[in-house]
VOROTOR-384937 format. One line per 10 residues: number of its first residue (from 1); their letters; for each residue y, z, x of C-alpha. Coordinates in steps of 0.05 Angstrom, whole numbers, plus 32768, in hexadecimal, padded with zeros to 4 digits. Example, Ala and Ser with C-alpha at 12.3 -4.5 7.8 and 13.67 -1.06 7.14 Angstrom:
<nodes>
1> as> 7FA6 809C 80F6  7FEB 808F 8111
</nodes>
This chain:
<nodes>
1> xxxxxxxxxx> 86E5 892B 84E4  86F4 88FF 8526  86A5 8907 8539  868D 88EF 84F7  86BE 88B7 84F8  86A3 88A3 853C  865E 88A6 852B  8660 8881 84E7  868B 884D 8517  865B 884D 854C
11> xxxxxxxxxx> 8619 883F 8510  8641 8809 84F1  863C 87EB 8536  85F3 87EA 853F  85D1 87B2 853F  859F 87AF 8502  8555 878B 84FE  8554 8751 84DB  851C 875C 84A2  8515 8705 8488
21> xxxxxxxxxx> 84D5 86EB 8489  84BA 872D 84A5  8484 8757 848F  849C 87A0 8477  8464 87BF 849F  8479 879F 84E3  84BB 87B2 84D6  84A9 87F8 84C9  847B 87F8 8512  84A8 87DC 8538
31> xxxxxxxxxx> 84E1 8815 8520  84AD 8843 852D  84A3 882C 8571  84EA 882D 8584  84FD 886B 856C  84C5 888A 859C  84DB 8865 85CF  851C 887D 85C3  850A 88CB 85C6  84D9 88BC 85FE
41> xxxxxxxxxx> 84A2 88DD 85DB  845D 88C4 85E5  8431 88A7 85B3  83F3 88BA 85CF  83CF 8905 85CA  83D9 8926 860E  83E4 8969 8622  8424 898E 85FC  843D 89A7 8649  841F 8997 868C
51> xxxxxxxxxx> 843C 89D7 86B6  8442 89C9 86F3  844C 8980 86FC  8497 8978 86FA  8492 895C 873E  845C 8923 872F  8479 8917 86EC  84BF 890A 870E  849A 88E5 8747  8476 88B2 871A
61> xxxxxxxxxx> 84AA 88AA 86E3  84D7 8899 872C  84A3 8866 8743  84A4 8844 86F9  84EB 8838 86FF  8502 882D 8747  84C8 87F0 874B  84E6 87AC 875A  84DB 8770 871A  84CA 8743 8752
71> xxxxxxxxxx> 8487 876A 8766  8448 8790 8747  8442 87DD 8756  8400 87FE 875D  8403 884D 8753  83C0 8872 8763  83B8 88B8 8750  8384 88DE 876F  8361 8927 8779  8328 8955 8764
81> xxxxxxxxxx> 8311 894C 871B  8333 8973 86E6  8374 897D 8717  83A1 8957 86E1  839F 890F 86EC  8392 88F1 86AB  83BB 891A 868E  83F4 8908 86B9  83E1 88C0 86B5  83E8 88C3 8667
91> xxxxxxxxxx> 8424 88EC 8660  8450 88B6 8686  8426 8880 8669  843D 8899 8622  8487 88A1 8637  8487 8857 8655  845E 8827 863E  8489 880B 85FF  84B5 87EB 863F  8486 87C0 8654
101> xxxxxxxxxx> 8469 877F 8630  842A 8796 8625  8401 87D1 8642  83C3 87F2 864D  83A6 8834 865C  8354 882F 8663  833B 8870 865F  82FC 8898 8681  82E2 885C 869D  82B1 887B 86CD
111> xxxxxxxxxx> 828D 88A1 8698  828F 8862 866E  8272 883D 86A3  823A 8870 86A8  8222 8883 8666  8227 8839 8643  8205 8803 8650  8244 87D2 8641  827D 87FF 8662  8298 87DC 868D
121> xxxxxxxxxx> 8295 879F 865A  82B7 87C1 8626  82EB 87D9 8652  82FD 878F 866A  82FD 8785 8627  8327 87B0 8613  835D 87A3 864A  835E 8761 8636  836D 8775 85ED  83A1 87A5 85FC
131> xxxxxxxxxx> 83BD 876F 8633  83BC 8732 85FF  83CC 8762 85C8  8391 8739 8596  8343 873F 8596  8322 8715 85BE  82D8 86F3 85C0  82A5 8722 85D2  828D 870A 861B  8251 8725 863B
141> xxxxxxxxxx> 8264 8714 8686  828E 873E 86AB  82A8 8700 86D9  82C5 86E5 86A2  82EA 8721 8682  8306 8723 86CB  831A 86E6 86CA  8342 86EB 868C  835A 8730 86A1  837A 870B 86DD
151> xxxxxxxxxx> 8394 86D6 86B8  83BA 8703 868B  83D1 872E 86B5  83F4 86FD 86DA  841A 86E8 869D  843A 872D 8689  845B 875F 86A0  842F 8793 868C  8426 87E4 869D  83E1 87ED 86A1
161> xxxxxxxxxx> 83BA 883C 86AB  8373 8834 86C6  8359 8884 86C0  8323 8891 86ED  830F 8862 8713  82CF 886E 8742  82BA 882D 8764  82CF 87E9 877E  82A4 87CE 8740  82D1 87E5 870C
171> xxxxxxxxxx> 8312 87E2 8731  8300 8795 8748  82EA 8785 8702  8329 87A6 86DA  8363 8784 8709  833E 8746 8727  835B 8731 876D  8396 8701 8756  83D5 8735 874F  83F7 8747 8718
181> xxxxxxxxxx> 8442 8728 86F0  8485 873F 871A  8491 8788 8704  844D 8794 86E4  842D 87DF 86F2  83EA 87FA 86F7  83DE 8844 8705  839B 8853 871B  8382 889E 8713  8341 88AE 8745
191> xxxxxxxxxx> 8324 88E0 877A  8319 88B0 87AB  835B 88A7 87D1  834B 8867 87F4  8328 8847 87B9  8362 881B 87A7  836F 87F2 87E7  8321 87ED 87F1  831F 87AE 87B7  832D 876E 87AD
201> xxxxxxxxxx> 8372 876F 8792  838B 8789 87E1  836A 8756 880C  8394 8723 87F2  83D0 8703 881E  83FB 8725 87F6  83F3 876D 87E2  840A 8797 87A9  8443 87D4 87B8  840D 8806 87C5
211> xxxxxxxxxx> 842B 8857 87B7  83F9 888F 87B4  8402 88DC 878C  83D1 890D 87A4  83CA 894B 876B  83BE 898B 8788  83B2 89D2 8770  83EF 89F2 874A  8415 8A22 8779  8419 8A65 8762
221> xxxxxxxxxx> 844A 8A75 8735  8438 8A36 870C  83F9 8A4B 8705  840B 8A88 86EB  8438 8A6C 86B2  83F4 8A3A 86A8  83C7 8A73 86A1  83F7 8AA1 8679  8404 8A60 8645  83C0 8A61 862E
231> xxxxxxxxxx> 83B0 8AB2 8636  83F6 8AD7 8619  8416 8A94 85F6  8453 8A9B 862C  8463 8A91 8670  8458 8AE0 8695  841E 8B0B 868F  841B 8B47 8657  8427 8B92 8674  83EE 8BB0 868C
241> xxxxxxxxxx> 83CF 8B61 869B  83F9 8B56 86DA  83BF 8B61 8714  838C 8B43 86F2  83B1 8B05 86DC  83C0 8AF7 872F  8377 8B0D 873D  835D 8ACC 8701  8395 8A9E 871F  8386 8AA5 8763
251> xxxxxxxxxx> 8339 8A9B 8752  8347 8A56 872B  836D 8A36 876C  83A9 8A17 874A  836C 89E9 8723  8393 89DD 86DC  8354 89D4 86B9  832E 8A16 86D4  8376 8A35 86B9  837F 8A19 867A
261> xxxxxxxxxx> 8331 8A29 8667  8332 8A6D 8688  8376 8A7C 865D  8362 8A6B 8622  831E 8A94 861E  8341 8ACE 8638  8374 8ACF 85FB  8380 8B0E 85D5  834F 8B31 8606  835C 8B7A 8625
271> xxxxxxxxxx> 8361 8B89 866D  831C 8BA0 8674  8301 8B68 8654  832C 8B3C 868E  8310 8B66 86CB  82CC 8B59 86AE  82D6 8B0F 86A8  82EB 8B12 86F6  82AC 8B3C 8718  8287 8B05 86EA
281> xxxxxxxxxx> 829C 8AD3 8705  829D 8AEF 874D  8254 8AF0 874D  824C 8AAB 8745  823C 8A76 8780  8253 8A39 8764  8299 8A1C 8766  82D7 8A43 8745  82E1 8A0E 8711  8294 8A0C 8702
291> xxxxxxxxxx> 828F 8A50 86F9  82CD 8A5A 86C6  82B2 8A1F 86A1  8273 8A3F 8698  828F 8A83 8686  82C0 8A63 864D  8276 8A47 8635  8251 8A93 8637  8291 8AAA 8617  8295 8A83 85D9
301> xxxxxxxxxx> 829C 8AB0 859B  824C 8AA1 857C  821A 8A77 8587  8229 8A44 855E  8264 8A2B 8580  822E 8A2C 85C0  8200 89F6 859F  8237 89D1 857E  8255 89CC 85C8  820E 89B5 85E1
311> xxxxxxxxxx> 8200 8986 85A7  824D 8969 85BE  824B 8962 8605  81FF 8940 8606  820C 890B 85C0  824B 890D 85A3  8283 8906 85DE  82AC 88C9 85C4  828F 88C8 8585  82C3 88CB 8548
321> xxxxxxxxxx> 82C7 8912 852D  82C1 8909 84E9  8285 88F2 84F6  826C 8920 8527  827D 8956 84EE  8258 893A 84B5  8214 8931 84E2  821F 8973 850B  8228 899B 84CD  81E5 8984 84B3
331> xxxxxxxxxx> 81C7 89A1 84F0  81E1 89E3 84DE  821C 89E8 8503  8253 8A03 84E8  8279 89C9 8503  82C6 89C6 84F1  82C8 8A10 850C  82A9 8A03 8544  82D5 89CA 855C  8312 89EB 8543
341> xxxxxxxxxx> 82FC 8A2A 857E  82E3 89F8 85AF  832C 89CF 85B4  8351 8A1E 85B0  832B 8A1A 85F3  8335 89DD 8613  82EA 89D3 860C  82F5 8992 85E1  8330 8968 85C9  833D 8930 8598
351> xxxxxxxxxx> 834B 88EF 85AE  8381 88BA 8585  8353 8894 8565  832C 88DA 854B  82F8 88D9 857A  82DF 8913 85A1  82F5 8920 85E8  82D4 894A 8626  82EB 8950 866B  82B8 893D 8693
361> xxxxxxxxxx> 82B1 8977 86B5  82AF 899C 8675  8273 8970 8660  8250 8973 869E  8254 89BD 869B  8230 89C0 864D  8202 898A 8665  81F7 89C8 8699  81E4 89F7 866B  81AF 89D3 864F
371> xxxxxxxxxx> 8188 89BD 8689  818A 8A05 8694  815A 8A05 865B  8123 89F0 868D  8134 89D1 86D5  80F5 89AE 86DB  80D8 89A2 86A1  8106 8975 8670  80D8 896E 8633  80E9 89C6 862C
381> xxxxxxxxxx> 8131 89B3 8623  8151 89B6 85DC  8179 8974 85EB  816A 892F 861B  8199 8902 8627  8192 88ED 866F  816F 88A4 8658  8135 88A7 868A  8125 88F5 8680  8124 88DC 8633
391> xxxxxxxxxx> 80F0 889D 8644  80C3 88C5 866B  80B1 88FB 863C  80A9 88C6 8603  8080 88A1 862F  8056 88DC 8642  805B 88FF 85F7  8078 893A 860F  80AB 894F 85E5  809E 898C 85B1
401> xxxxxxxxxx> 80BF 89AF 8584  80F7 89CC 85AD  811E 898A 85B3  8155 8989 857E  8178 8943 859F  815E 890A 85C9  8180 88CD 85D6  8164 8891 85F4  8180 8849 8609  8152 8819 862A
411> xxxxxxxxxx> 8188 87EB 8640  8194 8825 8671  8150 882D 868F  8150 87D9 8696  819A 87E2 86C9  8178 8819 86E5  813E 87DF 86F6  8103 881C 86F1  80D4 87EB 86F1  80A4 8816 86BB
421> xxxxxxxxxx> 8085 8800 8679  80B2 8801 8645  8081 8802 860B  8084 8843 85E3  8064 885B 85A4  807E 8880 8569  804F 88BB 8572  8075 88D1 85A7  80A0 88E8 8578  806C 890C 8544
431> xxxxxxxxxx> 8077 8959 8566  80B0 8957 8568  80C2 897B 852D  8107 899D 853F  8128 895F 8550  8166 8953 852B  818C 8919 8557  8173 88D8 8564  818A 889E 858A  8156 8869 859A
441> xxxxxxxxxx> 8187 8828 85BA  815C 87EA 85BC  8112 8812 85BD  80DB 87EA 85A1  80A9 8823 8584  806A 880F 856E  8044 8833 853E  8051 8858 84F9  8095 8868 84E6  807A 88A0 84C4
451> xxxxxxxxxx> 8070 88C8 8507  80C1 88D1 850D  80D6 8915 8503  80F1 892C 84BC  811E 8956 84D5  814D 891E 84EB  8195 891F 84DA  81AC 88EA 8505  8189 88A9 8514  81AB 8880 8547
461> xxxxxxxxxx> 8180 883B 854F  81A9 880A 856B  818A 87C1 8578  814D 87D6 8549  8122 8799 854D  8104 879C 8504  8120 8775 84CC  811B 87AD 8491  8116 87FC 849B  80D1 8818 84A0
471> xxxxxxxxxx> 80BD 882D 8460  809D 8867 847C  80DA 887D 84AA  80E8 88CC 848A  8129 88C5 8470  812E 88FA 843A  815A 8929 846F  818E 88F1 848E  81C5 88F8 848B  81E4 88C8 84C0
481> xxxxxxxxxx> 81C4 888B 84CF  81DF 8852 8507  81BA 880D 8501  81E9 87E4 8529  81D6 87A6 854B  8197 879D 852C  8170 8769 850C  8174 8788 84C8  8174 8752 8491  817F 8783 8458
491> xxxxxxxxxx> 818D 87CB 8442  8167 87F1 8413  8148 87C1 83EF  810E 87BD 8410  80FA 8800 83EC  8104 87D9 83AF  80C1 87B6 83BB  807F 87D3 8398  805A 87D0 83D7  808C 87F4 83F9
501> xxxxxxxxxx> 8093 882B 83C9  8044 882B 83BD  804B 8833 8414  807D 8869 8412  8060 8893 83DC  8023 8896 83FC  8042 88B2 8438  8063 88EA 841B  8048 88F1 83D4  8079 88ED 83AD
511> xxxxxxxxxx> 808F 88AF 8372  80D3 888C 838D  80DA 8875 8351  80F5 88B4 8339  8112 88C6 8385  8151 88B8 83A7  813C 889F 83EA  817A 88AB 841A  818E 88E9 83F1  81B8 8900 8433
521> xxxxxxxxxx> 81CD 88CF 844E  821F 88CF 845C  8222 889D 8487  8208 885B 848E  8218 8822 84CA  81FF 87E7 84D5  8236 87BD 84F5  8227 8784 8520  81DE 8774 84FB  81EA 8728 8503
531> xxxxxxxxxx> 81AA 8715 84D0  81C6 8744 8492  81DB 8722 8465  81CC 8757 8423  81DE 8798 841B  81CA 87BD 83D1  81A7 87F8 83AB  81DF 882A 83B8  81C9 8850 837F  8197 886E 83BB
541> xxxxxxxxxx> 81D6 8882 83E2  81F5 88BB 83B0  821A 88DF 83E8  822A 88A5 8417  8275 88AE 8433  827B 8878 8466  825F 882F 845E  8262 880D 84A5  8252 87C5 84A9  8285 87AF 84E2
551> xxxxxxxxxx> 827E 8767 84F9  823B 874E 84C8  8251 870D 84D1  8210 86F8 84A2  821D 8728 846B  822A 86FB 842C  8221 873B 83F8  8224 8781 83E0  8210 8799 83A4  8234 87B1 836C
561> xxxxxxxxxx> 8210 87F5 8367  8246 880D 83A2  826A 8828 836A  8235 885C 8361  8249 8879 83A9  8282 88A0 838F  8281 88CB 83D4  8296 888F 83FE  82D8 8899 8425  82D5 8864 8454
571> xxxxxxxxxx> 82BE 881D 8455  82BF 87EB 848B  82AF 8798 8481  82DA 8782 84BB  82C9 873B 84CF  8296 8735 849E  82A7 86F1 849E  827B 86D5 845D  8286 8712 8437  82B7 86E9 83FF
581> xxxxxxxxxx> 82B8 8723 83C7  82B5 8766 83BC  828F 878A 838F  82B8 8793 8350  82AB 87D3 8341  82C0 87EA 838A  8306 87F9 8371  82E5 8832 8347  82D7 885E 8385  8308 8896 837B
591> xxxxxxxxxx> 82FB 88B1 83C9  8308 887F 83F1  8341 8886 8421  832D 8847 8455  8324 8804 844A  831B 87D2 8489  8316 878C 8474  8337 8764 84BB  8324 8722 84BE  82F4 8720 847C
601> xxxxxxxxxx> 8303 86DC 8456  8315 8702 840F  8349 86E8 83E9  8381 870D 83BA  8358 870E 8385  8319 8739 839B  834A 8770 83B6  837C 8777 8379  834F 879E 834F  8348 87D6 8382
611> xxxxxxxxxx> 8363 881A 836A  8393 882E 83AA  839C 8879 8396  8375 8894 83C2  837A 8862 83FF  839B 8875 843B  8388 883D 846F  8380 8800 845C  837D 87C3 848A  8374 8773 8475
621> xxxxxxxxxx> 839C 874B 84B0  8370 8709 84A9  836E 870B 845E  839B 86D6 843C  83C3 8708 840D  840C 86FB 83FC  844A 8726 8416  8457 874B 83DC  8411 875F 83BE  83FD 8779 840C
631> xxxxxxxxxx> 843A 87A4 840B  8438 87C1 83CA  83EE 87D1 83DE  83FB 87EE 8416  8432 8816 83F5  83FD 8830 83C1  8419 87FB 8383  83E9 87D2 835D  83FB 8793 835B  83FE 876E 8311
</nodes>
């Protein structure tokens, strides 16, 4: 009885939040926030255990907290690639960033750098976001993101993660050379161990607190427990398992990833099955690491988890899952399956905002296993994705009808400065009659439309410099298609015109009148498209499930037949800024479960009449809404 005296004494004491004036959703974060602060559990989706790095946890966590408020504290964690630096990085990340004022943690920023043409501008971008904790103006000028990056960071204390970092380019352009607010942190995870003090931010008068963490191979006994985690689900190997399990150990070299991978594709295998595995891989020349990566590859349990990892690791690596799925399943692939066995194997993980996630080593390794396909000869590959591989075998009309993927961005081939023609025509395309996966960034193709192949399931044509689709584009089989950026004026529509239909029908042979035209398609984006301003005929789009028109900043319209989509799920008008009403029968849609509407200019009115039932995100900061009505939506109530 004394204890729960105490206790109800010592809750009577606390301090409460004061709710006045306050929205019941910010109230609800911010108790949120605390209470994981509280536990120390972090937010973000790392690894459940990272055996073996007691010491560097302790050492960084020590570092965090023994700094000085008067100065700035640079951390940089280096070694070998997959040794456990991220991971490391975002486990103490999660556990301390709610302390600071604002914080940061850019992720895979070499590999961002490398594959898009605006990486390093989106990840300036993003910093600045996080720093300033609002969405700032698009810039395309990577001075001037510095410059506000520097400006910022002088002003807060922040704790800032900068995960792989490979050159003086990004590091100079992500912290600037002015210094950072007393008692601000950046951690900076890379393999180059004298990277850091190389850049800008060192040769000033007055340096940063410089500490370094070098990750090594786990000793012996943890990586024993590591291995045995993922094989036998405990710490010890099974009876009969014990010299084997030393013989796989010792073969990894303490390399957490090698043991993690090698663990998990050994589960619930017998001995001989083990000794196998190890003469395997003692015939191969290549590095340990390479060579268990591969075998956890050759070992996957059929072959459609092989081309599901292949169609992953060459397209779909950041790409949100859901819609990875609903494209990758139209390609035959049994797809939820298949990425339920790849993440059993640490082949694949999902990041927090849904997306899908490959170590880079893992990717480079699949990306391996095509080229294997043929070394010297590209076109005889089932997938290209390497942007000047793609260009020249368009550009010499090479490919056949083994591709199943190509992707293509010509912004790439212009940084690379290859000084070649860019012109290429749409009968490149005409043989190739496999090919399921598109991507054609800012190509101008001249020439019918008619020569693309029907086969396609996703159509990727960013920047697309026409102002209507082609009526002769094959459509019949798409099922995911990604306009973004382009000079599209309207959707759909322009089938409605008796030329057009006269054109298509004569390409096919068939009467549109009595045909729906996208009959597959699930998925439809065309954010950014500054000239659309119209977006109707929906009754074309039976099974459409996501509507994506993100940041259409001329788009003054869409039609009322969007109640006839009764698939859709999600639909996104963000900063649609003349969009000022909804359709009315949009509340009808029994299936939708997201609605993004930030910084529309809708009132009350148009969003009342929306049947919540089925909504489960549902987001309208910049809409002028009162207190009560946003709550009650968000709560599920209709409002009266």
């Amino acid at each position: 009885m004394d204890r729960w005296s105490k206790a109800l004494v010592e809750v009577a004491n606390l301090k409460g939040k004061d709710v006045k004036g306050r929205f019941e959703s910010d109230l609800i974060e911010e108790i949120v926030k605390d209470i994981y602060r509280r536990l120390r559990i972090p937010l973000g989706s790392v690894r459940s255990f990272l055996i073996g790095m007691e010491y560097h946890i302790n050492f960084v966590t020590s570092w965090l907290k023994d700094g000085s408020s008067h100065t700035a504290d640079i951390l940089t964690i280096y070694g070998i690639g997959g040794i456990g630096k991220t991971s490391l990085a975002k486990h103490v990340y999660g556990l301390y960033s709610r302390e600071f004022h604002t914080s940061s943690f850019i992720e895979d920023i070499t590999r961002k750098c490398d594959e898009q043409f605006n990486g390093l501008l989106d990840l300036q971008e993003q910093l600045c976001n996080d720093i300033s904790k609002t969405s700032s103006i698009k810039f395309h000028d990577v001075s001037i993101y510095t410059a506000k990056i520097e400006n910022a960071l002088a002003r807060k204390k922040v704790f800032v993660v900068l995960d792989d970092i490979s050159t003086l380019v990004q590091l100079d352009a992500l912290l600037g050379s002015k210094g950072f607010h007393p008692g601000s942190k950046v951690i900076i995870t890379t393999k180059d161990k004298w990277l850091t003090e190389s850049c800008e931010l060192f040769k000033r008068n007055i340096k940063p607190k410089h500490v370094k963490d070098f990750l090594e191979g786990l000793h012996e006994i943890k990586s024993r427990q590591l291995l045995c985690s993922h094989a036998f689900m405990c710490n010890h190997p099974k009876a009969g398992y014990e010299e084997v399990t030393d013989k796989l150990m010792k073969y990894c070299q303490g390399h957490p990833l090698a043991l993690e991978v090698l663990g998990k594709s050994l589960y619930n295998r017998d001995v001989a099955y083990w000794e196998g595995c190890m003469e395997g891989l003692k015939k191969e020349i290549s590095s340990p690491i390479n060579n268990v990566l591969r075998m956890s590859f050759d070992t996957l349990p059929s072959n459609n988890d092989k081309e599901l990892f292949k169609h992953i690791a060459c397209f779909f690596v950041g790409t949100d899952r859901d819609v990875s799925e609903t494209i990758l399943e139209a390609c035959d692939i049994n797809t939820r399956s298949g990425i339920t066995n790849l993440i059993d194997r640490c082949l694949l993980s999902i990041g927090p905002n849904n997306e899908l996630k490959m170590h880079q080593l893992v990717q480079e390794m699949g990306r391996f296993e095509v080229r294997q396909e043929s070394l010297d000869k590209p076109w005889k590959q089932s997938r290209l994705w390497c942007h000047k591989e793609s260009f020249r075998v368009l550009k010499q009309k090479k490919g056949k009808g083994n591709l199943l993927g190509l992707a293509l961005d010509m912004r790439m081939l212009e940084k690379e400065k290859l000084g070649a023609s860019f012109e290429l025509k749409t009968d490149a395309l005409s043989n190739m009659d496999s090919l399921m996966l598109l991507q054609l960034n800012y190509v101008h193709m001249y020439g019918s439309y008619e020569n693309f192949p029907e086969n396609l399931r996703g159509l990727c044509m960013h920047g697309f410099h026409l102002k209507s689709i082609p009526a002769e584009l094959p459509i019949v089989n798409l099922v995911g298609l990604d306009m973004s950026y382009s000079n599209i004026e309207s959707f759909v529509s322009c089938y409605s015109n008796p030329q057009r239909l006269e054109k298509r029908q004569k390409v096919d042979g068939s009467c549109l009148k009595e045909k729906i035209l996208f009959a597959s398609l699930k998925i439809l984006n065309l954010s950014f498209c500054k000239q659309l301003h119209s977006v109707s005929d929906f009754d074309q789009l039976p099974v459409l499930e996501r509507l994506i028109l993100r940041n259409c900043i001329g788009l003054l319209d869409i039609c009322e037949s969007i109640g006839q989509c009764v698939e859709l799920v999600l639909i996104d008008l963000s900063y649609c800024k003349k969009l000022e009403k909804l359709p009315r029968n949009i509340g009808k849609l029994k299936k939708v479960k997201t609605v993004l509407l930030d910084g529309c200019n809708l009132d009350e009115s148009r969003i009342k009449n929306m049947d919540v039932d089925s909504l489960e995100i549902f987001t309208v900061n910049n809409i002028h809404i009162n207190k009560r009505n946003l709550f009650l939506f968000l709560c599920g109530f209709h409002t009266t």
